[in-house]
N, C-alpha and C positions, 0 to 999 in steps of 0.2 A: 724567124717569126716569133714574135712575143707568145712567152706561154700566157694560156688562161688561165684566169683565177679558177677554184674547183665549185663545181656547179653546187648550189646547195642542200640536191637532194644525193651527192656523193657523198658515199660512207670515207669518214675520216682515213688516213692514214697515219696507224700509233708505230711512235717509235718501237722500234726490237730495244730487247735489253741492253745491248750495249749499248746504243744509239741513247736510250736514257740515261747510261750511267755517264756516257757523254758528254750529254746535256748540260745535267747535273751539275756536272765539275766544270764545264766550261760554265756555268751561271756562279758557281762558288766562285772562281779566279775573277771575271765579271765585278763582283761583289765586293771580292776583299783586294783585289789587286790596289783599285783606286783610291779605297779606304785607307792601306798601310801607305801607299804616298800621298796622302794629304795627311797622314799624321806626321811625317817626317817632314814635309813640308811647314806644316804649321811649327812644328817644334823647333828647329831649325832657323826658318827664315822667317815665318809667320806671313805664309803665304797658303793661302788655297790652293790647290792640285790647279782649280783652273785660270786663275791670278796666274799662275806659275808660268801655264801655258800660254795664254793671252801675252804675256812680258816676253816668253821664248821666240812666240809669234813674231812679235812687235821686232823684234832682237834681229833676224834674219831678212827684214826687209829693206828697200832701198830706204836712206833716210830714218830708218827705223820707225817707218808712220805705214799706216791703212785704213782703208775708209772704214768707219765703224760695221757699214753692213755685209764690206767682208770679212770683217774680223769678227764678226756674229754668225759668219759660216762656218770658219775656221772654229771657234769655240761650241760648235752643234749650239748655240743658244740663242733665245730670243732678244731682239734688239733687244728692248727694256730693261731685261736683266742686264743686259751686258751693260749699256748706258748705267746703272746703280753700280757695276763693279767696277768700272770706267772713273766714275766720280768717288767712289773709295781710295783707288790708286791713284788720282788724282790727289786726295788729301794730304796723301802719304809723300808726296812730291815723286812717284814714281812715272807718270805719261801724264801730258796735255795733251789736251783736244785744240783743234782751230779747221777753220774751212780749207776743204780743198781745194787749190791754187788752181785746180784745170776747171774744176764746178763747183762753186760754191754753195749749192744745191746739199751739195754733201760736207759731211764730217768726218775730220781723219785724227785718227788717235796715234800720238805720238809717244815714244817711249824716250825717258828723258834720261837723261845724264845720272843723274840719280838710281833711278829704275835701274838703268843699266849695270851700275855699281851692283846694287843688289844681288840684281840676277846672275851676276858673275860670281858673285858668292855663295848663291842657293846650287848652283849649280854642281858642285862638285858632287857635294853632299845627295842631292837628287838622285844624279845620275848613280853613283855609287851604289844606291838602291837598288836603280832601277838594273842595274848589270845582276845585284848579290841576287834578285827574283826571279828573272826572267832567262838576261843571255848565261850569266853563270852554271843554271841545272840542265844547258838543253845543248847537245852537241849539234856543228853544225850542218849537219842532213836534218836534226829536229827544229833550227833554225830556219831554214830554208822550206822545210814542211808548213811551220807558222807561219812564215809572210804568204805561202803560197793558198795557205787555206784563210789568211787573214782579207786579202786582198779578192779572191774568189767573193768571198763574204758579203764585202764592202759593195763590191760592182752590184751582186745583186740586191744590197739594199737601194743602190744609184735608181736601178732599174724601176723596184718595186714604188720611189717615193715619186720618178717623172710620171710613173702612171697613177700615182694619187692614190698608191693602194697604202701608203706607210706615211705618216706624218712628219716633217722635216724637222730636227732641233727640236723637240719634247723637252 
């Protein structure tokens, strides 16, 4: 059974202290995690954190192409944006766009030779970060903790946005 939303004449439920200091730090990492990789990002490659992502995207799939409006789910973002980041990397010769061959209805953004190169090279450096932040401080039972509270998470944000209570891609 889907839980209910809490009725509006229910008194709040506040976090316990821990539960805040929780919070707290889970909003600090939130914060600065994505910050310190798009500054190594930029410095590095001169790439956006989400440029980055969208090309890793791109990278992993058959063909190395997808429709634009999945790969606007894939980056939590709004077509439009994405279409203006689309036409950046675009300039840069990193992905073309062209219709898709099954429906031409749609648009699929491809990740080009170029691109590819790039991301081959942003990648070591990336990743390297992302190990020295995240898997490098945390042994693997706190490993395994994270994916498990990560993905808990996730489903119920899944849940809350089918029922129209959370907005998709902000």
């Amino acid at each position: 059974m889907p839980e209910q939303p809490p009725h509006p004449n229910d008194q709040p439920r506040w976090l316990t202290p821990a539960e805040q200091e929780t919070w707290q730090q889970l909003g600090l990492m939130l914060h600065r995690l994505p910050s310190a990789l798009e500054a190594q990002l930029q410095q590095d490659a001169h790439l956006s954190y989400t440029e980055y992502y969208v090309l890793a995207g791109l990278s992993g799939r058959p063909g190395r192409r997808m429709r634009m409006s999945d790969l606007a789910v894939l980056a939590n973002s709004e077509q439009s944006r994405l279409s203006h980041m689309i036409s950046r990397l675009e300039r840069r010769g990193f992905v073309s766009r062209e219709p898709d061959p099954t429906n031409g209805r749609y648009t699929q953004a491809i990740l080009t030779d170029a691109g590819y190169a790039h991301l081959t090279e942003a990648a070591p450096g990336h990743v390297a970060l992302v190990r020295d932040l995240v898997f490098d401080v945390l042994d693997p039972a706190e490993l395994a903790g994270l994916r498990a509270a990560a993905e808990k998470i996730s489903e119920r944000i899944d849940r809350w946005e089918q029922q129209g209570r959370v907005r998709k891609g902000s």
